[in-house]
SEMARLO-825704 format. One record per residue: z, y negated, x negated of N, C-alpha, C in turn; residue in one letter. Coordinates in steps of 0.001 Angstrom, whole numbers, plus 500000, padded with zeros to 6 digits. Atoms other than C-alpha are relative to their C-alpha. Layout:
REM SEMARLO-825704
ZYXZYXZYXA;...
//
This chain:
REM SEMARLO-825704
498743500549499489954140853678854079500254500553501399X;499295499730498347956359855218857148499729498788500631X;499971501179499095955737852974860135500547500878501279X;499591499277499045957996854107862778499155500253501795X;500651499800498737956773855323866060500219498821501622X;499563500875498761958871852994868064499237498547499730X;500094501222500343957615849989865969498445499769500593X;501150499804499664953969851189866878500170500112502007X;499919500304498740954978851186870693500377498424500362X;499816501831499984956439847495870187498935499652499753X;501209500755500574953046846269868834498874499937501433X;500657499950498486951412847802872183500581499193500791X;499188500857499070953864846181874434499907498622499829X;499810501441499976953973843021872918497990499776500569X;501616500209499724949574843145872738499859500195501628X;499879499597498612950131844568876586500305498634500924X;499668501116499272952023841453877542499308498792499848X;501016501494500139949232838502876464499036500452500490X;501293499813499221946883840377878808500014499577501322X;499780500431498623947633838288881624498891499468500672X;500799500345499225945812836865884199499090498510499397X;500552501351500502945418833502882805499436500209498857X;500933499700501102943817835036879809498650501055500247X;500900499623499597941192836682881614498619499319500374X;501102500024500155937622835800882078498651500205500845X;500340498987499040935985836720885234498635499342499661X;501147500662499313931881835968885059499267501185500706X;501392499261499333928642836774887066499174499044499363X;500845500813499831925860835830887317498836499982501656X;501286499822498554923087834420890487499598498921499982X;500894500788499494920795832074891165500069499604501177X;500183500642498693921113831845894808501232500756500611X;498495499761499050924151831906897246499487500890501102X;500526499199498396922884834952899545501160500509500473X;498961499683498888924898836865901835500541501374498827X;499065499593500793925637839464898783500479499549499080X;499278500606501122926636837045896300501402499530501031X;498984501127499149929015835136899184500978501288500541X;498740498964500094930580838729899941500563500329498738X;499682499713501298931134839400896385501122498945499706X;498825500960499908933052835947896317500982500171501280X;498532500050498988934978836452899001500928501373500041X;498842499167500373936508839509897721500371499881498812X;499465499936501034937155838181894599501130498637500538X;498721501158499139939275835642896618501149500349500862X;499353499517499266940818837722898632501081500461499295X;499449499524500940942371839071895563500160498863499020X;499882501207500961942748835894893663499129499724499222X;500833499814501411940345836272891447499424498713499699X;500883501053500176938794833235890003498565500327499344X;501574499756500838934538833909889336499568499048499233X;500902501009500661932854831657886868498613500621500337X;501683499469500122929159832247887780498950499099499519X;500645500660500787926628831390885930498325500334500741X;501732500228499241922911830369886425500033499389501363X;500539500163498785923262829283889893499209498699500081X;501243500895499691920326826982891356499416500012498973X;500838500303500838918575827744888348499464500918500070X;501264499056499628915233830013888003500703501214499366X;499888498676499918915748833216887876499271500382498712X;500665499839501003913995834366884203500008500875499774X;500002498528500098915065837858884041498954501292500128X;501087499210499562912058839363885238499952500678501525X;499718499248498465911542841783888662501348501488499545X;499038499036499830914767843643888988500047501399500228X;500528498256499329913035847028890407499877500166498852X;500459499125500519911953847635887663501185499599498183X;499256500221501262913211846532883465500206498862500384X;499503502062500385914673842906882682501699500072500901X;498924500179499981917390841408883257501134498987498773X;500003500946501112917932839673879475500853499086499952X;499403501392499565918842836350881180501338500278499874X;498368499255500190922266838016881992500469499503498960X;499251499559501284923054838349878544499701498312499479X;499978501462500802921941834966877204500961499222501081X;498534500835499387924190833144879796501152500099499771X;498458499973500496927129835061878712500137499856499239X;499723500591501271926672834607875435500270498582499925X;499572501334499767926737831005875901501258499485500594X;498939500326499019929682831037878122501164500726499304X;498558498849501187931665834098875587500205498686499080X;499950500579501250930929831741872761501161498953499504X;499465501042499897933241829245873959501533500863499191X;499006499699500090936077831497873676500064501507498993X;500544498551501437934871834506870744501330499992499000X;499091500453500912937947833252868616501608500473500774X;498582499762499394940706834269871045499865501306500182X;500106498405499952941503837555870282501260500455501265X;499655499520498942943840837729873531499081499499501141X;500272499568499222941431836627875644498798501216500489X;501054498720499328939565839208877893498811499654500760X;501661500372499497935705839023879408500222501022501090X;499968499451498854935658840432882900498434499370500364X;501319500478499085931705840789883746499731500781501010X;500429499079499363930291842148887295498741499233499777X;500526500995499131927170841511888796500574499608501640X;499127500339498023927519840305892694499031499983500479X;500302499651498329925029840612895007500299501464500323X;499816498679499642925649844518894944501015500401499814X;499119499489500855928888844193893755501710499521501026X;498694500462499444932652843928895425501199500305499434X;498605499338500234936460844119894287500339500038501283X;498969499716498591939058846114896033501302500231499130X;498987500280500860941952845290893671500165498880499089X;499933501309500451942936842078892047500332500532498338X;499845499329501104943545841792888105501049500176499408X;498744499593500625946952842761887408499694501735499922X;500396498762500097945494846242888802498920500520499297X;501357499439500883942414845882886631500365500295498425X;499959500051501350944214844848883531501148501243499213X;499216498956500154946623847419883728499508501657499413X;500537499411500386944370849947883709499037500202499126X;500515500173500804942558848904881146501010500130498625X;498869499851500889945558848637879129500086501664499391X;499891498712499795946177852316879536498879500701499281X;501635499765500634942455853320878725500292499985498859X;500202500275501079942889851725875669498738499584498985X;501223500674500601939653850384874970499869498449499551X;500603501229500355938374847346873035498925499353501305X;501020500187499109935249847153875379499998500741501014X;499849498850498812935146849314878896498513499713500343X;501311500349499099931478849440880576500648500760501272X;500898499252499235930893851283883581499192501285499693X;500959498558500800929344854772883638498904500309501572X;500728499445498622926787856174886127499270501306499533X;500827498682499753925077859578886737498624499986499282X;500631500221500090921985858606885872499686499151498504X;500066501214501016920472857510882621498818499058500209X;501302500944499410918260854427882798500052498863499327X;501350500161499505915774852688881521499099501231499382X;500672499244501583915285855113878261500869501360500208X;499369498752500030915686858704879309499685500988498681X;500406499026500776914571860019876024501233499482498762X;498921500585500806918274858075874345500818501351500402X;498960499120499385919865861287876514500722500488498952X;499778499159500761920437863360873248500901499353499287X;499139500632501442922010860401871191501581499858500488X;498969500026499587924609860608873889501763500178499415X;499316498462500461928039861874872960500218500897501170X;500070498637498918928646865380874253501275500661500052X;498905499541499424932180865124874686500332499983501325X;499205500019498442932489864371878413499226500936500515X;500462499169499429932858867063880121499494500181501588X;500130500336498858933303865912883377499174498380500477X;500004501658499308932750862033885569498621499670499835X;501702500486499630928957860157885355500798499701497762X;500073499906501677928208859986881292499112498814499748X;501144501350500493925604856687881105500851499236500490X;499577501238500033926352853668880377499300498973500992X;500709501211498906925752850797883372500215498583499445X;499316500898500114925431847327882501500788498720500979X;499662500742499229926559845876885614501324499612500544X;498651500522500187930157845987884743500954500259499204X;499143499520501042932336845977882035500869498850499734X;498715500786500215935490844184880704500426499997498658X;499776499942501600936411843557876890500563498496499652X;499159500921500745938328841560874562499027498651499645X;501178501278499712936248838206874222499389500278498260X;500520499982501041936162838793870376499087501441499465X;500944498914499975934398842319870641498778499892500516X;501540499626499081932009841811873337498884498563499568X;501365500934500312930560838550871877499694500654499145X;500847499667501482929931840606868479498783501024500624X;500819498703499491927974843181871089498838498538500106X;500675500883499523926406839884872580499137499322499108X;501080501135501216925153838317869138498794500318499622X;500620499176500026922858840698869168498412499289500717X;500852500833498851919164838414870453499367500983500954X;501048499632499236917308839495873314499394499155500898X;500818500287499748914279838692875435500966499709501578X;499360500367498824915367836716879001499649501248501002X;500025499018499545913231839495880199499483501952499598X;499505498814500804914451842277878039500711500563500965X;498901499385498896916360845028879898501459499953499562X;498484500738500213920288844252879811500440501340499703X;499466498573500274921078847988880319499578500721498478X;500682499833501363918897849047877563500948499788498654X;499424500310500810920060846484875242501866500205499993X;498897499276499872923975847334876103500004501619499467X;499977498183500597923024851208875358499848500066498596X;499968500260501112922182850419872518500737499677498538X;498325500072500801925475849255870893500553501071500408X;499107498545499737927034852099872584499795500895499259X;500189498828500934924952854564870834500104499817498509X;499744500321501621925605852956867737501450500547499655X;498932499531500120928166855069866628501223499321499173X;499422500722500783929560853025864025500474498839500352X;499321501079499324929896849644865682500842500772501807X;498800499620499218931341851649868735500848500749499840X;498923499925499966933919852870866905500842499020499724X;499115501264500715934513849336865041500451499648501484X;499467501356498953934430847370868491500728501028500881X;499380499348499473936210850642870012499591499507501623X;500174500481498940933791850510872698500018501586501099X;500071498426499022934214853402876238499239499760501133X;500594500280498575932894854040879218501166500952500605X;498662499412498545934827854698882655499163501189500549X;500412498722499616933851858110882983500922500895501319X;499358499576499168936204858638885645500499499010501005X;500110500891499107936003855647887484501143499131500611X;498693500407500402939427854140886520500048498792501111X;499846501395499670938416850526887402498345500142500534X;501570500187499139934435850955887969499363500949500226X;500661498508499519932743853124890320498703499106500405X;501366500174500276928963853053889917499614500936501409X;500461498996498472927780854687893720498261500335499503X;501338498986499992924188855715892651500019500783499510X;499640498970500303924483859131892571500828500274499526X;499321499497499971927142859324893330501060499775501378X;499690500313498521927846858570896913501083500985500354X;499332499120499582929184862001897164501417500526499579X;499084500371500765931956861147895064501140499230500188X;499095501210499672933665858749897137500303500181501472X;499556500075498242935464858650900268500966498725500468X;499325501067499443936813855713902192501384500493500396X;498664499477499345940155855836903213500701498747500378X;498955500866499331943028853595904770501463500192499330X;499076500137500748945713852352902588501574500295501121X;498890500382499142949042853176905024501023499206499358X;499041500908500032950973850548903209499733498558500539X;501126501451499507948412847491903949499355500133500637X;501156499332499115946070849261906278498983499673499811X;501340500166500645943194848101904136499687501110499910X;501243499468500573940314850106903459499930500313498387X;500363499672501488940103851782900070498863500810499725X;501297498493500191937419853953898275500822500653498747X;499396499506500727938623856476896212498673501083499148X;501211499245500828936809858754893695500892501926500125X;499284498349500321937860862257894850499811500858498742X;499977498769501400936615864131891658501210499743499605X;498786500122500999939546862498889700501031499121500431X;498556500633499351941973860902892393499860498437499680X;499122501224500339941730857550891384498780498930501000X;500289500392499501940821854461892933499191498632499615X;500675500574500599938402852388891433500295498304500572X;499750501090500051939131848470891297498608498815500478X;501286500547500281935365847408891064498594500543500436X;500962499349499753932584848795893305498580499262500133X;501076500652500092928732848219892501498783501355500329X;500746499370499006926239849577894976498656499806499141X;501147500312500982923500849880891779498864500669500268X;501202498972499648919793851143892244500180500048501728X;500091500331498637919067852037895540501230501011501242X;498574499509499704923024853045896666500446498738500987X;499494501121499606922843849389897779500632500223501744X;499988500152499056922979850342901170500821500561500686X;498547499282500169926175852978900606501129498732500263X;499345501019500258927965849682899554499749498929501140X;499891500511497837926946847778903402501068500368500188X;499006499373498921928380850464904894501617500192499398X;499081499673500263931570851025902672500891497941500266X;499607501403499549931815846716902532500958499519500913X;499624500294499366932746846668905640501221499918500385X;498595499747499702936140847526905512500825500238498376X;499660500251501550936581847112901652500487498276500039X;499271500995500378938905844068900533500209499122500849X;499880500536498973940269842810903345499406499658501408X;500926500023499219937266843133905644500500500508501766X;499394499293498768939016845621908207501615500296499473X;498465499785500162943022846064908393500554500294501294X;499179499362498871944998848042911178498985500211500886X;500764499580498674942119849177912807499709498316500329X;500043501028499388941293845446913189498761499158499174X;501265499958501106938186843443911517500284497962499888X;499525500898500615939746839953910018498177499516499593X;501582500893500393935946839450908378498716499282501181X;500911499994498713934382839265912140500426498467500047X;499602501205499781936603835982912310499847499060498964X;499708501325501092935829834211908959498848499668500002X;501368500754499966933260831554909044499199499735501481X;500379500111498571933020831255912477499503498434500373X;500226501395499926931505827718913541500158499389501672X;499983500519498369932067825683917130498282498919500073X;501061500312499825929215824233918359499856498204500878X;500267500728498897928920820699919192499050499071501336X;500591500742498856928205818912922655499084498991499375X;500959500241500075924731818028922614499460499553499151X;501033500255501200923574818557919550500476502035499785X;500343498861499932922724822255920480498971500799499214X;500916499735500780920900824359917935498756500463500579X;501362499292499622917195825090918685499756501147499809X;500122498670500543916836828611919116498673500473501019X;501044499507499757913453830761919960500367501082501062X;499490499121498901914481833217922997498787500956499890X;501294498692499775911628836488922841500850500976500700X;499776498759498772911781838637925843498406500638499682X;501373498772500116909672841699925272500476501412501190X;500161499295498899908719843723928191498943500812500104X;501163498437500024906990847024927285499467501020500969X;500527498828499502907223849511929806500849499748501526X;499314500183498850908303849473933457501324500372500276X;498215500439499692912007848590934219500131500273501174X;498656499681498568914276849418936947500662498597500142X;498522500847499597916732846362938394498602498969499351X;500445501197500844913924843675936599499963498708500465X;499736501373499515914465840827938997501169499723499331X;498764500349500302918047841286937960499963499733498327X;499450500262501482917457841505934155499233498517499918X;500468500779499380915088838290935247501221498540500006X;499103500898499416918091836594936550501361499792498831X;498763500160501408920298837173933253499884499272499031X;500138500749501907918226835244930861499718498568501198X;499640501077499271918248832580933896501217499283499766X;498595500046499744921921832704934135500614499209498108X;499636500644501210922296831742930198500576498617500087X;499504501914499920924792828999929718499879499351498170X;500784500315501267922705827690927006499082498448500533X;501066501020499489920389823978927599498848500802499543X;501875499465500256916974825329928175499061498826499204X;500554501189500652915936822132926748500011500142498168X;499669500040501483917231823690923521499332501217499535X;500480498701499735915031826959924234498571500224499573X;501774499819500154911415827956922699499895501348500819X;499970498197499377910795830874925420498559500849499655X;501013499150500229908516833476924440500055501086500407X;499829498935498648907575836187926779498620501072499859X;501087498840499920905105839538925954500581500664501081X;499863498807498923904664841506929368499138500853500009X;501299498702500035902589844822928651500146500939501023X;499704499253499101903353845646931796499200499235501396X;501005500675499273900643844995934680500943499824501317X;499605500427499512903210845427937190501161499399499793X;498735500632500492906141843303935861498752498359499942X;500631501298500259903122840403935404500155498895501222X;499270501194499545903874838664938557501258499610499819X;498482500726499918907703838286938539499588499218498413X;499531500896501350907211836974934940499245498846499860X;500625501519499940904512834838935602500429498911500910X;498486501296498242906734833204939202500838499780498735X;498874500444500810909265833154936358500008498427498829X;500413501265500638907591830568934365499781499349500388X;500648500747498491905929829091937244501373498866500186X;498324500611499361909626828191938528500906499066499501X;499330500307501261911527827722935585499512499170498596X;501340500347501237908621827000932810500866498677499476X;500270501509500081909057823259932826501399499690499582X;498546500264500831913350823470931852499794500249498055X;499828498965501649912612825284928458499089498319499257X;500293500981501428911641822937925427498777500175499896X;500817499335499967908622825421925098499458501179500864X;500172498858498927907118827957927117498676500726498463X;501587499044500322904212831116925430500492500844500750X;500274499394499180903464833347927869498894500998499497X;501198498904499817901502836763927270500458501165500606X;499677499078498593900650839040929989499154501001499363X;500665499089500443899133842194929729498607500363499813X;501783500346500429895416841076930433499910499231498449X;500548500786501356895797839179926904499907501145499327X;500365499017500492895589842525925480500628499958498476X;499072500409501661898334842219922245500910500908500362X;499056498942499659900258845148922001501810499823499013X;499077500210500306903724845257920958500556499124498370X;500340501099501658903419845056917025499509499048499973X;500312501600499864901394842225917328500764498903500268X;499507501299499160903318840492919717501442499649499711X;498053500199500852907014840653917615499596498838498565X;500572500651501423904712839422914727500110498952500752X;500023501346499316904015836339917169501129499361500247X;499014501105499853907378835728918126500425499532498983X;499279500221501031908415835811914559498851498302499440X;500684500932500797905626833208913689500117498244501061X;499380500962498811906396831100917060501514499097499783X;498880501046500341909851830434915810500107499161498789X;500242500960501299908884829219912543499387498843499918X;500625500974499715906430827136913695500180498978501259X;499601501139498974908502825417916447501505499854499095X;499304500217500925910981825290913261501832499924500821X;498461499556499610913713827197915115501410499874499137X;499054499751500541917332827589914111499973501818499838X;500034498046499152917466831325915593499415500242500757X;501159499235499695915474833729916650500890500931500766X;499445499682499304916844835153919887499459501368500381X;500782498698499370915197839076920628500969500584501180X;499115499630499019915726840177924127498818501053500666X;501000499505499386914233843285925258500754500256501871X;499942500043498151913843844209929427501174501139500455X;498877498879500318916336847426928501501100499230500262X;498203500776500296919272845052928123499690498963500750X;499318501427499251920713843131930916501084499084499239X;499043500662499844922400840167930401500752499620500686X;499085500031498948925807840107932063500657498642499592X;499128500948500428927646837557929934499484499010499842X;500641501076499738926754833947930928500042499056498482X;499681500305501050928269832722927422499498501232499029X;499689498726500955926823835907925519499020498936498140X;501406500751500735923959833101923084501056499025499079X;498739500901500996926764830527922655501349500913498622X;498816498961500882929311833246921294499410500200499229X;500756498860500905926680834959919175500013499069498960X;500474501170500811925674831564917268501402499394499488X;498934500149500596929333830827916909500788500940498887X;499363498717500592930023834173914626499334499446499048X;500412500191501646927707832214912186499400501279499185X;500318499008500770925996835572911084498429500214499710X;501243499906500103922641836243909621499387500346500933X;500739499589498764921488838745911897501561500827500909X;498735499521499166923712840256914442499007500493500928X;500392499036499178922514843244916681501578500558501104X;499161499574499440923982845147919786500496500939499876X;500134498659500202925253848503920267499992500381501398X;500085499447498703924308850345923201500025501095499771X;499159498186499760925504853833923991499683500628501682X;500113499256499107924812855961926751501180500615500383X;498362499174499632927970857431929014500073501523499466X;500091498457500199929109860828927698498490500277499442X;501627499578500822926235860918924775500545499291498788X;499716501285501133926359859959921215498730499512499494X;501251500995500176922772858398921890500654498804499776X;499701501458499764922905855063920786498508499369499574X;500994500650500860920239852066919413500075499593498971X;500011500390501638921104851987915821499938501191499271X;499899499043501457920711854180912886500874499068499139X;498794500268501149924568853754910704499014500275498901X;500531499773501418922813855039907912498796500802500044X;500772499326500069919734856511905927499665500599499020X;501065498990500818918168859627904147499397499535498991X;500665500335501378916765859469900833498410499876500347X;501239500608499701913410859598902837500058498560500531X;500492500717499252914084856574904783500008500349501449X;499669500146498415915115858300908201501445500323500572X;498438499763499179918268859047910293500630500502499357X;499201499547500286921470859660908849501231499752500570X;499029500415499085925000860169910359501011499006498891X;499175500695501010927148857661908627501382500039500239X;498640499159499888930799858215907685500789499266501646X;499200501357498929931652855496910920499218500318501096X;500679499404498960928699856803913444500938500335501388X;499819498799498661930678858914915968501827498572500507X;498548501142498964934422855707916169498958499002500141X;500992501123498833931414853115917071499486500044500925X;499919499839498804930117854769919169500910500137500938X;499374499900498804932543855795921019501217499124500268X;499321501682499830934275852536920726501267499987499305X;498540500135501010937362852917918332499641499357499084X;500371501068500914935663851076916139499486498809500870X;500730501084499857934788847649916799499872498424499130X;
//
């Protein structure tokens, strides 16, 4: 039977238009609210997105992540698909999130998915993994983009991806694995018409493939985008997988609302005030390695703190024989304001490593809030610099110091596949202060 061409474009259009938002599906999964699950939510907010996540406060069963497992994953969503396996408009939107961020909401996800034309979409990456000896069962049509299948993000019709899902596995079975597995099944991935984003439509996979991506600045919104130069497009869904995690920091920062006009909106969210006298207990470590210049004055900066010393555990390594009186008059003088006083001078004979290990075990065991590191290098000028810091609410928070006319500084932006110095794409506007 003729079936006209136009009637076959009506059938798309109409199927096109019940892919709305409210028929979408967003899960994760985590166990614990860390600082990459809580960025992961807050760019799926930024963008509307609503997450269902699953597992949280419950044990972790998956196995160690370095290496296979992962399982758990899959039995939570199955439990959570199951509800809705029968609605053939709605759609399953899974990431993970601690490594994982949007930078597009889902009108731009579902769109392009539309387009695609897939039943199921995964994720693709460079790299195959766990089972490099599946390489061959591949297909060997793509010529170009990353060719393996990732399971750490994909999107499908709810009644496809539970038939992938019915499939049992072990809590700590590998997730990727078992996902490759339907893929290479040639037969059910043509029934469930399942693809991968080999060109990084909606999900860009950064391990290996860092070199693949360049940040850029939207000039209509002055957000932060990443784009996938091989094939122009701009991926919806970035997951910093394997050990890329640390690509995805540095790109974070100015991904989904983070930075805009040259300006950093995320510096201000979650900020906390602090109230009158009920001051958090924080551990103050001054470490004093090597002989200083001006040291009465840097002396007189951690004096000058408009902080209650009463709220202060001070801890003080001086490996410096002449710096041992002023620091010992310093305690002498002062000692008796602070909450706590430890004192080691350079006759106690504890050299640096040691003595960072100590402060770290000093604040635990005077069951600090924060852990204050202050070396003899850095004056304190700003009488409020302790109160401000503790009001930004941030895990850890470091300085940046720069040298005049030098692009010495005290941080390493980024690092080397060994593990040492690398220039990172942001290095040279922090330093020299266009970034901040």
């Amino acid at each position: 039977m003729f079936v006209p061409s136009s009637f076959l474009f009506l059938l798309v259009v109409l199927r096109l238009a019940s892919c709305t938002q409210d028929n979408v599906h967003v899960f994760t999964v985590a166990t614990e609210a860390n600082d990459g699950y809580r960025r992961f939510i807050r760019s799926a907010r930024h963008y509307g997105i609503e997450v269902q996540t699953l597992g949280m406060d419950s044990e972790w069963k998956g196995g160690d992540m370095n290496g296979r497992g992962g399982g758990y994953k899959v039995n939570l969503l199955r439990d959570a698909v199951e509800k809705i396996k029968d609605d053939q408009d709605a759609i399953v939107l899974f990431t993970d999130s601690y490594d994982v961020v949007f930078t597009n909401g889902l009108d731009d996800i579902l769109s392009k998915f539309s387009k695609i034309g897939a039943k199921v979409l995964f994720g693709a990456e460079h790299y195959l993994w766990p089972d490099k000896i599946l390489k061959d069962q591949y297909p060997t049509t793509v010529a170009k983009g990353a060719r393996y299948l990732n399971s750490g993000l994909f999107i499908g019709y709810a009644p496809q991806v539970y038939e992938i899902l019915k499939k049992p596995i072990k809590d700590t079975d590998d997730d990727q694995l078992y996902y490759t597995k339907s893929y290479l099944d040639k037969e059910l991935r043509d029934k469930l018409k399942i693809q991968l984003d080999h060109k990084s439509e909606i999900f860009q996979n950064l391990n290996g493939a860092t070199a693949d991506v360049k940040l850029d600045i939207d000039p209509t919104t002055g957000q932060g985008v990443l784009k996938n130069v091989n094939f122009l497009t701009r991926p919806s869904v970035i997951h910093g997988n394997g050990p890329s995690k640390l690509y995805l920091n540095a790109f974070a920062n100015y991904l989904a609302g983070a930075f805009i006009n040259n300006e950093c909106p995320l510096c201000k969210e979650d900020n906390i005030e602090i109230k009158e006298n009920a001051y958090p207990i924080v551990s103050m470590s001054v470490f004093v390695e090597k002989p200083m210049p001006f040291f009465e004055e840097f002396l007189d900066g951690i004096l000058s703190l408009n902080y209650p010393k009463s709220s202060i555990n001070l801890f003080i390594h001086c490996n410096v024989p002449y710096h041992d009186k002023l620091v010992n008059k310093y305690v002498l003088d002062f000692g008796v304001e602070y909450k706590t006083v430890k004192l080691l001078l350079s006759a106690d004979n504890i050299d640096e490593k040691e003595a960072r290990k100590l402060a770290v075990q000093q604040a635990k065991l005077k069951e600090s809030d924060y852990l204050f590191y202050v070396e003899a290098e850095a004056h304190i000028d700003d009488h409020d610099l302790l109160i401000d810091l503790i009001k930004l609410n941030r895990s850890i928070i470091a300085p940046v110091l720069v040298r005049d006319d030098n692009l010495w500084s005290n941080f390493w932006a980024a690092l080397d596949e060994n593990g040492f110095y690398a220039r990172s794409h942001d290095y040279l506007e922090i330093v020299k202060g266009s970034l901040k």
